[in-house]
C-alpha angles and dihedrals in degrees: 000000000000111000124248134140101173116119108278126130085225092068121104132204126208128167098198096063129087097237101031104188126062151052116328120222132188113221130191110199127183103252093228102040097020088222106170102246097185141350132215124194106204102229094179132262112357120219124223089042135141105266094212096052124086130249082231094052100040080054084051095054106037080050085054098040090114110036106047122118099024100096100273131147138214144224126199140171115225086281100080106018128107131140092246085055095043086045095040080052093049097052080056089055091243113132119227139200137164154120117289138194114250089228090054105119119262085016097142105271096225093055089069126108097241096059086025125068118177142176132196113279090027106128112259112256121231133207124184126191105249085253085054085232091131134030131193135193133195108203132169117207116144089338135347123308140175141190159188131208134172092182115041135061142221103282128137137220126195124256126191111215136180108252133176106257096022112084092180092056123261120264117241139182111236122182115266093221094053080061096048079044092052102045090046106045101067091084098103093026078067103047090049088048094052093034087052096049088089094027112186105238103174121132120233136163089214112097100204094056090076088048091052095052096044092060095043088048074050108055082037097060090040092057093050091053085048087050099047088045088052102042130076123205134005113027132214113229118257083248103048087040083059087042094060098036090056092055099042082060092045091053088041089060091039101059091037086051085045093044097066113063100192092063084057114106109191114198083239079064099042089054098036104024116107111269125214127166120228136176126229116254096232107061090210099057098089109153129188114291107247101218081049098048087046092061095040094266121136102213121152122201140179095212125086144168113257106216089068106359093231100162110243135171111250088223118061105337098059097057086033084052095061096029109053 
């Protein structure tokens, strides 16, 4: 989510998150380096669409456009997961495994809670289409969890556990995909992680400004993980890495600013230059005057001068502006 809670249809709300208003955006992230691959804003219902297909799986697809049938595997939270989606995936030769909710369609009917009670330590319990094509596990661990896979099998791994009359821990059987799942889904947990260390907290009533920072937070996080993949040795921190790529665009600017002459306004200018008075073309773009701002004064105007359109007030500022 990127937070937002000025007025715009394309705003969400959702209590269970940690930032609950906002725009919501779909990530995919490598699960080893947790590069952002691709990014979707949610802009509300689409029109054109299948009908039969949900919001959560058509996300799923446009994110995969360009990765499907070259071997790859996913990983998704309840959100996304469903066994069409997982199938659709595996016909594009694209793996699939993730948590899923027991009231999902076509999730098998004697995993679910109510024809399945479990307790922790109980063994997980397995169910595999008859073409062995998908295959689904009930576990308890700490609570109740389920889920699909298309490219794991039933193996189990085993788990030490604290358990009431075994000082030592109890030994328990956990599924070996819950493992693979575990180890793999972490990849957009940690982008949001890294992205959320130099949060912007500024506060604006345009609605475009969040959006801005978050992709540049975005493309900046993504060029550190490039540069830590690419260099060997010694590291720079995520925050002196920011610290120098922030000065290397300032001076960028600086010397481009420097290199053209004509956009360059001496004092001697300001004071001799001819001087004429224009208004802006749109009536509502009134910025700060800039005599005004200079004493501590808020005072807007629709009037500039046009060598450098800096905003000034026709009376007094304008005259005040080449005198003084």
């Amino acid at each position: 989510m990127v937070r937002f809670k000025g007025r715009i249809h394309l705003k969400q709300y959702l209590p269970a998150k940690p930032t609950k208003w906002g725009f919501k955006v779909f990530i995919l992230a490598d699960s080893s380096t947790h590069y952002c691959l691709k990014l979707k804003i949610y802009t509300g219902k689409e029109e054109n669409i299948d009908p039969g297909e949900s919001v959560s799986a058509r996300v799923v697809h446009e994110l995969l456009a360009d990765y499907k049938d070259r071997g790859h595997i996913v990983f998704t939270d309840s959100y996304y997961t469903s066994p069409d989606l997982f199938m659709q995936l595996r016909e594009a030769n694209t793996g699939a495994c993730g948590t899923v909710s027991e009231n999902r369609k076509q999730f098998p009917e004697h995993l679910k809670k109510k024809h399945l009670k479990l307790k922790k330590g109980d063994p997980p319990r397995f169910s595999a289409r008859t073409d062995e094509s998908m295959l689904a596990v009930t576990w308890m661990d700490n609570k109740r969890v389920s889920l699909i896979s298309t490219v794991d099998g039933n193996e189990v791994i085993e788990k030490r556990v604290r358990a009431k009359g075994h000082p030592q821990g109890k030994i328990v059987h956990k599924p070996a995909l819950i493992a693979n799942y575990n180890c793999h889904m972490s990849g957009v947990d940690h982008f949001d992680q890294i992205s959320g260390t130099y949060p912007y907290l500024h506060k604006s009533s345009k609605w475009y400004l969040p959006l801005f920072h978050f992709l540049i937070e975005t493309c900046t996080v993504n060029a550190y993980i490039l540069y830590k993949d690419t260099t060997a040795g010694n590291k720079l921190s995520s925050k002196r890495f920011r610290q120098l790529l922030s000065t290397n665009l300032v001076e960028a600017v600086t010397l481009a600013r420097s290199a053209s002459a004509s956009s360059v306004c001496t004092p001697l200018d300001r004071l001799c230059d001819r001087h004429f008075v224009n208004r802006y073309d749109n009536s509502k773009h009134k910025p700060r005057c800039v005599v005004c701002n200079a004493a501590g004064k808020r005072a807007q105007t629709s009037f500039f001068w046009q060598r450098l359109y800096a905003a000034l007030c026709v009376v007094p500022c304008f005259e005040t502006y080449h005198t003084v």
